[in-house]
N, C-alpha and C positions, 0 to 999 in steps of 0.2 A: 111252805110250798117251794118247790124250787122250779126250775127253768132248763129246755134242753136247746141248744144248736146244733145245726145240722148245717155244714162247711159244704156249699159246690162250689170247687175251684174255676170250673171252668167258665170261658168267655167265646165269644166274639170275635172273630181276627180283626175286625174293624173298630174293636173297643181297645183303649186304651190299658194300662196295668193300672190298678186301683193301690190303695191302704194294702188290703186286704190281699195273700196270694189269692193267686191267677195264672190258670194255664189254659191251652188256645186247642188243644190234641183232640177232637172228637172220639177218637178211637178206644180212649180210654173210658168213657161213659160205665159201659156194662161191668168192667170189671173193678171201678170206683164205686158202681151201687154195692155188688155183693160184697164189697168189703165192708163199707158203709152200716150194712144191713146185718154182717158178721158184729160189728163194735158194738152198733145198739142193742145186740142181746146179749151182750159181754156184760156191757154197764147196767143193762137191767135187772141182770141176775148178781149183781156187786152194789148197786143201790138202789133198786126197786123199789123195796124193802123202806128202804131208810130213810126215805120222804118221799111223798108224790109228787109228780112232775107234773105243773100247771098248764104252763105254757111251750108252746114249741114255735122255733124260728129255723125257716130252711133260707138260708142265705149265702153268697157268693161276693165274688161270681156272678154269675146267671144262671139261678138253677131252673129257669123257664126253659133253657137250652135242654135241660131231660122232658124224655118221653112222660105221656101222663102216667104210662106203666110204671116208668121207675119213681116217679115219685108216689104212685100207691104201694109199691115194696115197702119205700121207706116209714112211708104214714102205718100200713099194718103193723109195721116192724116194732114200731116207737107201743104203738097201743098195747104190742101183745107183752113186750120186755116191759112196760112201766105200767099197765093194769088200770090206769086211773085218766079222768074223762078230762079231758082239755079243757078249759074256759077259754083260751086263745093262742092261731096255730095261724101263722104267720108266712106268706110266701112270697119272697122278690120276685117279678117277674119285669123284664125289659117290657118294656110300651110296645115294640114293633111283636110280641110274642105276645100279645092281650086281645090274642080274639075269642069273640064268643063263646069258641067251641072249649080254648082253654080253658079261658076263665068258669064256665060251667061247669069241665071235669074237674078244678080246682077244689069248687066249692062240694061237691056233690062228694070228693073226697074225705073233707072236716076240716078244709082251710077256713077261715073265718075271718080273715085279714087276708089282702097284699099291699105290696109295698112297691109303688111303680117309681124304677130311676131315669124319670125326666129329663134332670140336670138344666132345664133350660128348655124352652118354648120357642126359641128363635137357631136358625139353622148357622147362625153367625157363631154364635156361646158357643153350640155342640161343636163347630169343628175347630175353634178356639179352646178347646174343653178333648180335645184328640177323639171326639165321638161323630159319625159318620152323620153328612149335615143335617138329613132329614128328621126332622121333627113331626111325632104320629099327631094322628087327629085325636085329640086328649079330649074332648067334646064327644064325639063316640065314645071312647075310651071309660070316659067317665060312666056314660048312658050305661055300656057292658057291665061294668065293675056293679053297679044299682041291679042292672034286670038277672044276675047273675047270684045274689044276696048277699054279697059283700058291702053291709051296712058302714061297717070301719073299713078304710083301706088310708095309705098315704102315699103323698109323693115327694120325691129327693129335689130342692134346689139348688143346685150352689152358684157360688157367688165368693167376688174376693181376690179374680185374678187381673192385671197389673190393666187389660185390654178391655176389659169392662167396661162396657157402657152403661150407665147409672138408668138412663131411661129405658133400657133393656130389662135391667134387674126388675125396677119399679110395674114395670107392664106383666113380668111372670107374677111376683106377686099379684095383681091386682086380677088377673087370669086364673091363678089359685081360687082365689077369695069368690073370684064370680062361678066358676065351674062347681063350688062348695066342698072343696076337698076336705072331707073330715080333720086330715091331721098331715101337717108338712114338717119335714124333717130338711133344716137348711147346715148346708154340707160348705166349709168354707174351704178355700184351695190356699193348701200351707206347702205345695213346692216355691222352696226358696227362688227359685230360677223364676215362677210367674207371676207369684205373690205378691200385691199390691200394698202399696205402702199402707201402715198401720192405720194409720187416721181415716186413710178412704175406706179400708175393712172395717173400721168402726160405722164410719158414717154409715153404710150401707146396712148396715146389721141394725142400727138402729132404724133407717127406714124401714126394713121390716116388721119390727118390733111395732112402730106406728102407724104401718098403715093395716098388717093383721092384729092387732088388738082394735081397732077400730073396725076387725067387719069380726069379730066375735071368736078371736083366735088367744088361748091362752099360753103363753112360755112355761108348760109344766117343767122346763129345763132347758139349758142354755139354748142349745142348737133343736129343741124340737118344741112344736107347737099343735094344738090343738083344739077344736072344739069340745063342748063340755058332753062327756063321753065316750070320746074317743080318745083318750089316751090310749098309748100299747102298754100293756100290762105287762109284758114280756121288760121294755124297757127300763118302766120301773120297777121291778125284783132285780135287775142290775142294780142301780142307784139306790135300794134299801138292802144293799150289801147281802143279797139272799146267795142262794146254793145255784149253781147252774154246770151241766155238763157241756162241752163244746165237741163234738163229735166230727171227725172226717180231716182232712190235711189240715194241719193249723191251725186248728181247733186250739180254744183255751178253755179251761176248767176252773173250777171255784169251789172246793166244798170246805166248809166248817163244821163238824162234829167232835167239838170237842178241842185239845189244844195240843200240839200248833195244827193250825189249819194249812191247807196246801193248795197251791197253783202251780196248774203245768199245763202243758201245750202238745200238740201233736207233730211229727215232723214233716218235712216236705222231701221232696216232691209229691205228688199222688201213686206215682207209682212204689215210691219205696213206703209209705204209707199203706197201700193192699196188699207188697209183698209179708208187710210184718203181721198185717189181720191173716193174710192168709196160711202162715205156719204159726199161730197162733201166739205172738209176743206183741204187747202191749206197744203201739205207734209212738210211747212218748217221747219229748229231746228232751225234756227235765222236768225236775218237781224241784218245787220253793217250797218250803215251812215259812210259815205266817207267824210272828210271835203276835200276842196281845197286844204290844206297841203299834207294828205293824199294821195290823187288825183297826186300831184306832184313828192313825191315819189313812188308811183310805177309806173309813166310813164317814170324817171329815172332809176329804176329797170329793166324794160320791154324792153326800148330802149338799154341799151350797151350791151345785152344779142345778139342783130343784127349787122349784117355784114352792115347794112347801118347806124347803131348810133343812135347817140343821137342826133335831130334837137335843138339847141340851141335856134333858133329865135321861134319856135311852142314851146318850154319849157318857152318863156318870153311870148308868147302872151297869149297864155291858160292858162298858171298854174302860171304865173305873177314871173317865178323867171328867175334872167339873173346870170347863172353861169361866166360871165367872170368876172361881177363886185363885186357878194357876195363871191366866193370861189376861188380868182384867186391865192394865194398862193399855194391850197392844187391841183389847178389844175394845176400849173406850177412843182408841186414835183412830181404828177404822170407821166409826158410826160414825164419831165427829167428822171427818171425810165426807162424808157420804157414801160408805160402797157395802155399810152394814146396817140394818133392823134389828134390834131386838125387839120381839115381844113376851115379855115376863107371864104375863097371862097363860100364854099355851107354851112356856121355856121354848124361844125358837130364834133363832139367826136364819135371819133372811138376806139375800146380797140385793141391793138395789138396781137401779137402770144401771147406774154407770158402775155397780158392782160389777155386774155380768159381765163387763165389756174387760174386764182388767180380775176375771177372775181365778187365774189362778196366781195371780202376784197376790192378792185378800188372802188367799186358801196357803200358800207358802208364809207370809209376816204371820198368821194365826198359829200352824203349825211351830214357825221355829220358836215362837212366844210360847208353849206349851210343849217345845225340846221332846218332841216323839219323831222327828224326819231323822 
């Protein structure tokens, strides 16, 4: 099964620039749907066919900032170009944009998830955090998201910047945990310029780790957690190295059928992004070929990133390398560490507490020890 995204670039004049492009133009909305809506029956009719799309994630951005019109364009669009019935269909939507009437056409259209970005419960964080002070009543919010039938939803914390106040952090979590947010997703802030020295971003990561595994929150992976249930399935078909399309400015794609596999992206702006849908040339700025090597390290990468590891015997049959026999010294100096698990029983690597915290120094010493980077 594979996985589709659906990119809204745009924001909020009052939001800061993310990870992720971002643009601010309202005026571009209508003619980024129809171009939107042009691609997904491109690649429908180019991979329909060639697996079925499970899951869909409509993500930015703010794509709560579209009408419900356009986001029903988009949703018919996906059904009619990939044919096949969603298990899970995923919508960001900002807190100030979760009222009733949304969240009701949300669902009533075959979202089944949202994904509310929080960032913080305290009006200090959000303008610390470059987001406009007010903080929504996440208490309603929540109530909406229930009476609405969004059984799974989650929400973004972050945490990690230089101005942080530790009792600040510790009360969103605990506000998480009491409100029962299905599934939190914690966002750490890696601008060098506000980025809090390493140890207090540890610290702080671990307090979370301890005080949501203690109200019943599981680390399916590094920075996301959840109740038992509520995992996003979208998230893991990323991490079990599946197929996914990224569709709309700056989109990234992933398909393996065969060898080499390829990853490419889409270009930006949005504007030059509809003018290529709309004379009919493919948005992308490049395509990669995957070798097999390749192939092997990021399924290595992808995997101890999860609470369920790294499958040893699927890493020897697929991607043809058997970690116990090519890298068993660098693999015996991580366990003795402490930052790896073996269980021989189900073949699996697991990273520890303090693996997590240091993991991708574990994921690089494994790698160059089995000479695939």
């Amino acid at each position: 099964m594979a996985s589709l995204y659906l990119h809204i670039p745009f924001r909020p004049e009052t939001y800061p620039p993310s990870d992720a492009y971002t643009e601010v133009d309202p005026g571009l909305h209508t003619t980024y749907v129809q171009a939107l809506v042009r691609e997904i029956g491109h690649y429908g009719d180019r991979y329909g066919a060639a697996e079925p799309i499970d899951t869909l994630h409509v993500g930015g951005g703010t794509p709560s900032l579209l009408h419900v019109d356009d986001l029903q364009r988009l949703f018919r669009a996906v059904l009619r170009a990939f044919d096949a019935p969603l298990t899970e269909a995923t919508l960001e939507v900002a807190p100030a944009h979760a009222s009733a009437d949304y969240l009701d056409s949300a669902r009533a259209l075959g979202f089944t998830r949202v994904s509310l970005g929080v960032q913080s419960f305290y009006p200090d964080d959000r303008r610390a955090l470059g987001f406009a002070s007010v903080a929504e009543d996440m208490d309603a919010i929540v109530a909406r998201c229930h009476a609405a039938g969004f059984d799974s939803f989650s929400i973004d914390l972050a945490f990690g910047w230089a101005a942080q106040e530790d009792d600040y952090w510790a009360a969103n979590l605990a506000r998480a945990a009491r409100l029962e947010v299905p599934h939190l997703t914690l966002n750490e802030v890696t601008d060098e310029g506000r980025r809090a020295a390493k140890d207090q971003v540890s610290a702080r990561y671990r307090r979370a780790l301890d005080l949501l595994s203690d109200r019943g929150y599981e680390p399916y992976e590094i920075a996301n957690l959840a109740r038992p249930g509520h995992r996003c399935r979208q998230n893991e078909a990323y991490w079990s190295h599946a197929n996914y399309l990224g569709l709309g400015t700056s989109a990234h794609s992933f398909w393996w059928q065969g060898l080499p596999a390829y990853r490419w992206a889409n270009v930006t702006p949005s504007s030059r992004y509809a003018a290529l849908v709309r004379q009919g040339h493919a948005p992308t700025a490049g395509r990669e070929a995957r070798t097999l090597d390749d192939l092997a390290d990021e399924y290595v990468l992808l995997r101890l990133r999860t609470r369920d590891g790294l499958d040893l015997d699927h890493l020897a049959r697929r991607y043809g390398l058997d970690v116990l026999d090519m890298a068993p010294d660098a693999l015996d100096e991580l366990i003795a560490e402490g930052y790896l698990t073996h269980d021989p029983a189900v073949s699996r690597l697991r990273l520890t507490r303090d693996g997590m915290l240091v993991c991708d120094a574990v994921t690089q010493h494994l790698l160059q020890a089995l000479t695939i980077t």
